[in-house]
C-alpha positions as CSV (number, residue, x, y, z in Angstrom):
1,X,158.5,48.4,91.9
2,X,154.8,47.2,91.1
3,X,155.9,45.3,87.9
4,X,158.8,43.6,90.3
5,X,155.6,42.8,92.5
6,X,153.7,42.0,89.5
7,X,155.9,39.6,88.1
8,X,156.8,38.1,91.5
9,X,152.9,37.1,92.1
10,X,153.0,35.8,88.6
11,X,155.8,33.4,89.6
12,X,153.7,32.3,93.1
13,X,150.9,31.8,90.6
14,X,153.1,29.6,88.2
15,X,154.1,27.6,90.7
16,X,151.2,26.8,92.3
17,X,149.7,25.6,89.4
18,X,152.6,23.0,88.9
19,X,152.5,21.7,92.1
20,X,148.3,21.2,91.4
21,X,149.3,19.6,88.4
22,X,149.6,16.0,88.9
23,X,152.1,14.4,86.4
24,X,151.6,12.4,83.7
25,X,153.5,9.3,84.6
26,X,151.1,7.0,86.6
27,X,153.4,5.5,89.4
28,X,153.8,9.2,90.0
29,X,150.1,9.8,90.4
30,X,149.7,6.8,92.5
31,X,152.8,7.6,94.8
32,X,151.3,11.1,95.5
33,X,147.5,10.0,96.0
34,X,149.2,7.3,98.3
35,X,150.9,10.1,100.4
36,X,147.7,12.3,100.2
37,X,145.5,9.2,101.9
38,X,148.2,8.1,104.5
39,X,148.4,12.2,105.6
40,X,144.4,11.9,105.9
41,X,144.3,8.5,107.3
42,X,146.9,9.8,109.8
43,X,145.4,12.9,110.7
44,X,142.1,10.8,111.4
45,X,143.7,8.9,113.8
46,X,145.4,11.3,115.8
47,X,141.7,12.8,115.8
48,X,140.6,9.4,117.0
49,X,143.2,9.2,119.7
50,X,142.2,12.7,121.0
51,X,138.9,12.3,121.2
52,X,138.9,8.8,122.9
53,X,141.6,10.2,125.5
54,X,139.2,13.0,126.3
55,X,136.4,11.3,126.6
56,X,138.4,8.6,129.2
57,X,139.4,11.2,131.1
58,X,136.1,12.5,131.6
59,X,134.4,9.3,132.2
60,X,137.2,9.0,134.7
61,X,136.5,12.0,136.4
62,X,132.8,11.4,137.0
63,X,133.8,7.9,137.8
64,X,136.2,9.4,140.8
65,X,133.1,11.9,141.8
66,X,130.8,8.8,141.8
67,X,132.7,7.0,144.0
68,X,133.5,10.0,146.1
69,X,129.6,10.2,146.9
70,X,128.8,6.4,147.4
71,X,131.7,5.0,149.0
72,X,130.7,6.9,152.3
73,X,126.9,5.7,151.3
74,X,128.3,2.1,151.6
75,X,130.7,2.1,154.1
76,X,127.7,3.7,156.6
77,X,125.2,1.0,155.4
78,X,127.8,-1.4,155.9
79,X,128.3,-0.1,159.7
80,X,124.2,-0.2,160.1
81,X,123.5,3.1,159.6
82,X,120.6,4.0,156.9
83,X,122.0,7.3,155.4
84,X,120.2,9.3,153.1
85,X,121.2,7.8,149.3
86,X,122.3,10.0,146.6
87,X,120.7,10.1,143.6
88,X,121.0,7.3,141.4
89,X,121.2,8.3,137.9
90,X,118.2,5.9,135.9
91,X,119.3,7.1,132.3
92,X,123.1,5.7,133.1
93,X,123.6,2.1,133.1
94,X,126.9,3.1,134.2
95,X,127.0,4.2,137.1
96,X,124.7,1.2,138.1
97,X,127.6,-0.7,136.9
98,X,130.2,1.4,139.2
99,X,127.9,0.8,142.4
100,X,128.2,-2.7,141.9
101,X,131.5,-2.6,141.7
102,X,131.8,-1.1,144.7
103,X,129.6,-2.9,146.5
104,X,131.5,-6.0,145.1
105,X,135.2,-5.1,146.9
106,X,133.3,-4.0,150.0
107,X,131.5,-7.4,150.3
108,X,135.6,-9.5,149.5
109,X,136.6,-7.4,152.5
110,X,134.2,-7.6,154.9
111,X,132.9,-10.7,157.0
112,X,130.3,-11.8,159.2
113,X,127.1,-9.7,160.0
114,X,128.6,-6.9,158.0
115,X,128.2,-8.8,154.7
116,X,124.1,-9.3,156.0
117,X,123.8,-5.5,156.1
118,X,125.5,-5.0,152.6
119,X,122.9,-7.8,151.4
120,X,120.2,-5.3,153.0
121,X,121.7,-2.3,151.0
122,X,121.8,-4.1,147.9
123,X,117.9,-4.9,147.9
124,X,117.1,-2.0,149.3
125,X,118.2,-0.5,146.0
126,X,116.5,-3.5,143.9
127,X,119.8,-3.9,142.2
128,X,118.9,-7.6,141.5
129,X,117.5,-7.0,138.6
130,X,120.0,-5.3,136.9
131,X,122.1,-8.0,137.9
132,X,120.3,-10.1,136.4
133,X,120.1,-8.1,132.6
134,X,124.0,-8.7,133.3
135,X,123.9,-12.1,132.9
136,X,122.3,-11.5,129.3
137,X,125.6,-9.3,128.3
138,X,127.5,-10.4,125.6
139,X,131.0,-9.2,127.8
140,X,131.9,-12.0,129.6
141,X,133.5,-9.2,132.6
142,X,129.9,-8.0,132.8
143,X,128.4,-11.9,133.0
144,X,131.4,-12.6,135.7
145,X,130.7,-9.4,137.8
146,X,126.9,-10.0,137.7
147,X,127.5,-13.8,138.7
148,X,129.4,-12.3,141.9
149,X,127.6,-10.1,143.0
150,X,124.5,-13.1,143.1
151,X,126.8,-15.1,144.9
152,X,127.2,-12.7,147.6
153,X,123.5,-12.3,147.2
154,X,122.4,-16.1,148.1
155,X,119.0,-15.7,146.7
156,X,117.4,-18.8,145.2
157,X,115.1,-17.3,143.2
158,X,117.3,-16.6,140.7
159,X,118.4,-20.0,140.4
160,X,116.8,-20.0,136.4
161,X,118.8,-17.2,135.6
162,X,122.3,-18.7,136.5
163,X,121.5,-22.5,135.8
164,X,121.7,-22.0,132.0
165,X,125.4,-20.8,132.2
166,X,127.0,-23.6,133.9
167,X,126.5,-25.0,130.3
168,X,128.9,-22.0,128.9
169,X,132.0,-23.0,127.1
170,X,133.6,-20.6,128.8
171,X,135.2,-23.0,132.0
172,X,135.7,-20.4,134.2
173,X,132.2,-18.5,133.4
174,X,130.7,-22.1,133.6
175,X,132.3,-22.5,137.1
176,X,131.4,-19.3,138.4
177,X,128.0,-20.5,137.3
178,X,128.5,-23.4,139.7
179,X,129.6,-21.9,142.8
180,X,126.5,-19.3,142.8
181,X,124.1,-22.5,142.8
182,X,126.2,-24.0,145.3
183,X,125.7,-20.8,147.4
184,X,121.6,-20.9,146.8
185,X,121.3,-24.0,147.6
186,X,124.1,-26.9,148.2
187,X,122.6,-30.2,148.3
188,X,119.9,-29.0,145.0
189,X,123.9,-27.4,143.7
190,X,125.7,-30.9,143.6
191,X,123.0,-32.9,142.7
192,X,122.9,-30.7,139.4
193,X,126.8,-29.9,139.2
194,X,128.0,-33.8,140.0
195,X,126.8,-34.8,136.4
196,X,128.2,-32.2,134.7
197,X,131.7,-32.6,136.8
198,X,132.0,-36.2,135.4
199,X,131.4,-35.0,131.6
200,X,133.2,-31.4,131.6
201,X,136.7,-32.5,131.3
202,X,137.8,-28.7,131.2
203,X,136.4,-28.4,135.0
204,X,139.8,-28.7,137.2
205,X,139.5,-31.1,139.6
206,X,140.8,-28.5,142.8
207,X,138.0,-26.0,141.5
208,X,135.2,-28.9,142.2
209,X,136.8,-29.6,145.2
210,X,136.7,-26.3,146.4
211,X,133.0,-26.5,145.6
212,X,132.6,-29.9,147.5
213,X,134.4,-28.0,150.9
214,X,131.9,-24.8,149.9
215,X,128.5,-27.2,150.0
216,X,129.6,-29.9,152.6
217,X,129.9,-33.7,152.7
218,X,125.9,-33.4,153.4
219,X,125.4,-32.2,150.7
220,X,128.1,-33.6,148.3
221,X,127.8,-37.1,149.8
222,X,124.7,-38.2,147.9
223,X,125.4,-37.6,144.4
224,X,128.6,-38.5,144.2
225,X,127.7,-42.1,145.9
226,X,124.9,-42.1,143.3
227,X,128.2,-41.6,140.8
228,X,129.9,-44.2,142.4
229,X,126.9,-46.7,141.6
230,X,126.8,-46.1,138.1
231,X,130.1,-45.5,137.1
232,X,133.4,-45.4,139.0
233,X,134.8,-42.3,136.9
234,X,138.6,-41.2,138.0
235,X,136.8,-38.0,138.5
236,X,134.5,-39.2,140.8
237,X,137.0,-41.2,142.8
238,X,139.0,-38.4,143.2
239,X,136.5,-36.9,145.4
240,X,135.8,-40.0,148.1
241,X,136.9,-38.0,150.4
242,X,134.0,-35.5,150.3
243,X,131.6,-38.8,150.7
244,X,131.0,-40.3,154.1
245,X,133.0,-43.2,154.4
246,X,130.2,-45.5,155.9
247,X,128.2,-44.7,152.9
248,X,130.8,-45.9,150.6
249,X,132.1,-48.7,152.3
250,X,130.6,-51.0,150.4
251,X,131.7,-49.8,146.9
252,X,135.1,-49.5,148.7
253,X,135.3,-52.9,149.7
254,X,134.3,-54.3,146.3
255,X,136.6,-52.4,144.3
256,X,139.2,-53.8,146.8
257,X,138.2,-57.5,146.0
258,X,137.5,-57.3,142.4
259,X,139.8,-55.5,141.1
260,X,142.8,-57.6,139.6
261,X,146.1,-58.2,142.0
262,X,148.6,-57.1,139.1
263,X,150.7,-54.9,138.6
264,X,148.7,-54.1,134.9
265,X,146.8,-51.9,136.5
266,X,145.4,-48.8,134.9
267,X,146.0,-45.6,136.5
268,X,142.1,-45.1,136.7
269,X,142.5,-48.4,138.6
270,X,145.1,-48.0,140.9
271,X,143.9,-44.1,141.8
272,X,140.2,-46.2,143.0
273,X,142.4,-48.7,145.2
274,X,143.8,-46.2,146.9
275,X,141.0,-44.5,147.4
276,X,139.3,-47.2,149.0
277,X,141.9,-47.8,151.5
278,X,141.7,-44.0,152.2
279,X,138.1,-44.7,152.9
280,X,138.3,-48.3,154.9
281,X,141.0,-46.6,156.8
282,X,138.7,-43.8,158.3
283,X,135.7,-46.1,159.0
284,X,138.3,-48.2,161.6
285,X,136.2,-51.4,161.1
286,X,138.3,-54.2,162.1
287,X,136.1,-56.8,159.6
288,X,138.5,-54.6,157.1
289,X,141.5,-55.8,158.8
290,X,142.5,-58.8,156.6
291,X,141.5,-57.4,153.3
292,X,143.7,-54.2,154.4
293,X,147.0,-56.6,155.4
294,X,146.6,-58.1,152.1
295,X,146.8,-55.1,150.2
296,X,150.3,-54.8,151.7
297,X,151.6,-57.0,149.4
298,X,149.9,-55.8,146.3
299,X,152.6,-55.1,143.1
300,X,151.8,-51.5,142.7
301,X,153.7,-49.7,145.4
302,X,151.2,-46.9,145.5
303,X,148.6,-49.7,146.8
304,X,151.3,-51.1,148.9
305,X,151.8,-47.3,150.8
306,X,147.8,-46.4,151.0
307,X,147.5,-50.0,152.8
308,X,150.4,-49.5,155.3
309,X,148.5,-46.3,156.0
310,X,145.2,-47.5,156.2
311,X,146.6,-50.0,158.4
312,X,148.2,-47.5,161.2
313,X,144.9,-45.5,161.1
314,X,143.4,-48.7,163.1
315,X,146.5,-50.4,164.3
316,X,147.4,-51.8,167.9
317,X,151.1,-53.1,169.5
318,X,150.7,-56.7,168.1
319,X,150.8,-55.2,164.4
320,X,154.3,-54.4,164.8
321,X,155.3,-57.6,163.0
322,X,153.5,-56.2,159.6
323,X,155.1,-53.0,160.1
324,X,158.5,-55.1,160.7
325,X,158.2,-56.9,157.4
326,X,157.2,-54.0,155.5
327,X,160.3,-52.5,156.2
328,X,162.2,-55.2,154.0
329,X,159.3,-53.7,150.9
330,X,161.9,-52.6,147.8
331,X,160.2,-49.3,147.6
332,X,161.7,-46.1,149.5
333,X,157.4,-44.8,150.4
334,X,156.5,-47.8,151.3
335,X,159.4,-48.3,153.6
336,X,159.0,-44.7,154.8
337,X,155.1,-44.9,155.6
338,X,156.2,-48.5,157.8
339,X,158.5,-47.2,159.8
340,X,156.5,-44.1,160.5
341,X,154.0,-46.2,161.6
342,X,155.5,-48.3,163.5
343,X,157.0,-45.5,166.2
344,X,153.0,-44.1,166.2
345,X,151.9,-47.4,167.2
346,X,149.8,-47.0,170.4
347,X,152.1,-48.2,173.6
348,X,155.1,-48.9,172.0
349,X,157.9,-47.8,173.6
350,X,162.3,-47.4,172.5
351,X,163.4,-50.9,174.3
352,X,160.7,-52.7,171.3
353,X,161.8,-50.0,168.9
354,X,165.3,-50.7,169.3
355,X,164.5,-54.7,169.4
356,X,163.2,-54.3,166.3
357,X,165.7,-52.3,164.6
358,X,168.2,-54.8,165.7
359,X,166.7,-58.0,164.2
360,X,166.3,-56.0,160.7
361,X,168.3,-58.0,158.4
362,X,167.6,-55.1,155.2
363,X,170.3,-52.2,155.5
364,X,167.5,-49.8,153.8
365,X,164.6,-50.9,156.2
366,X,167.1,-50.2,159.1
367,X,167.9,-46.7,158.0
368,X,164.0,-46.1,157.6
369,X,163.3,-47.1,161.0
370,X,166.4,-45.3,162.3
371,X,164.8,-42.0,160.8
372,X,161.3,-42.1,162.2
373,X,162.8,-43.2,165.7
374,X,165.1,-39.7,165.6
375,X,162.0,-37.7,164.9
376,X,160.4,-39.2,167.6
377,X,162.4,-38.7,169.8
């Protein structure tokens, strides 16, 4: 029995030493040292993966037990009532971070004089200026969150810390940027932003106009008639209607006389004659009246249907006879926006309506008319 042992040990020994052995052929060695550093390569990262789910969950969990302590904090600040604050780790940025955060979705819920009290929490804590080392972060979700939270905030004086990234190349950082200024301050916002509107071509034209509505034509109005002056950019002309029309009747009224009556319009062009109308149209000056009827006749049909409009905007019972021969226009709008105006006319009544549908010669002007006088009625 011990020699059958013996020899048995021998033969564990034996083959040990083969499989320890590496073989002589190279692809063989190289195959085998291939498996060995894919085994350790995988072992690693299912080490990896471990250890980074573990420490989640526990960042998690002290996450949920943060919030569990200062949501209450908030929520009673936010009410009016000054309750005794936890303690505010110094040594972890984090939770910092996590206050903010919550402080953030309390403030996009809340309105009015709620939103005042929050305001008080949030200096009472000084958290301005770690809001302000946010902005110096090189994640952009930290540079967003941190330009938020300032917008809530209001505070001019950190207009020189936000200024700088409106420049970002980043458009929606950049415009982030732009609607903190505009909450500091909106007329010292647009006279910075305006400038920068008509060069960033990455800026989206219903983002600036949501900034225009956020500052106010007060405030909008000036720069963008200063704009107007130096250069009638598309852009700028876009936004007319954030300008007050009596300021920019002038500019409206030249572009309307000096532009070219052609059909070779560029769209740059045709977009400002519109525009213009848009603007004469609100300002109901009736010195406008003539140069408004001749735009009803202008080859670009989209000229042809801001006139007619313009035109109802300030039109009495005799202008039926325009409306009348507008109605014959080739164009389905423009034959649209005439009859429409014609049953808002001010005293006009169905015997007229139906006079005037009777002595309509074109089969297409009738049927417009015919339309807007069953939705009248």
């Amino acid at each position: 029995m011990p020699s059958e042992l013996y020899t048995l040990v021998e033969l564990f020994q034996a083959a040990f030493q083969q499989l320890t052995v590496m073989p002589s052929d190279p692809a063989l060695r190289l195959a085998i040292y291939s498996a060995l550093a894919l085994a350790v390569l995988t072992l690693a990262v299912m080490l990896n993966v471990l250890v980074l789910a573990d420490l989640a969950a526990r960042r998690e969990r002290r996450r949920a037990a943060f919030a569990q302590r200062w949501r209450p904090v908030v929520t009673a600040w936010s009410m009016g009532e000054r309750v005794e604050l936890p303690l505010l780790a110094q040594q972890r940025q984090e939770e910092r971070f996590w206050l903010l955060l919550i402080w953030v979705n309390f403030q996009r819920q809340l309105r009015g004089s709620t939103k005042e009290r929050l305001n008080t929490f949030f200096n009472h804590l000084a958290m301005d200026k770690y809001v302000v080392t946010l902005l110096d972060s090189r994640k952009v979700h930290r540079r967003l969150l941190a330009l938020t939270c300032l917008r809530y905030v209001e505070d001019e004086r950190h207009w020189v810390s936000v200024a700088p990234l409106v420049t970002s190349s980043n458009a929606i950082e950049s415009l982030a940027a732009a609607e903190v200024l505009v909450a500091m301050n909106p007329a010292r916002a647009m006279r910075f932003l305006v400038p920068f509107y008509v060069q960033r071509r990455d800026w989206a034209y219903l983002r600036f106009k949501s900034l225009c509505k956020q500052a106010g034509r007060a405030a909008t109005d000036p720069p963008l008639i200063a704009a107007l002056q130096q250069a009638s950019s598309p852009r700028i002309v876009a936004l007319l209607e954030w300008v007050v029309p009596a300021n920019a009747a002038g500019w409206a009224r030249r572009c309307l006389r000096l532009t070219p009556f052609s059909a070779q319009l560029s769209d740059e062009q045709r977009d400002a004659m519109c525009a213009s109308l848009r603007c004469l149209a609100e300002l109901h000056d009736r010195q406008d009246r003539a140069l408004i009827i001749k735009m009803l006749d202008h080859p670009l049909p989209q000229v042809r249907v801001a006139a007619v409009r313009a035109l109802k905007r300030q039109a009495k019972i005799d202008d039926d006879a325009q409306f009348a021969r507008v109605l014959s226009d080739s164009n389905w709008w423009v034959r649209q926006a005439a009859a429409d105006a014609l049953v808002a006319l001010p005293g006009i009544d169905m015997p007229h309506l139906n006079a005037l549908y009777e002595g309509l010669q074109d089969r297409y002007g009738r049927d417009a008319l015919r339309r807007a006088i069953v939705e009248m009625r």
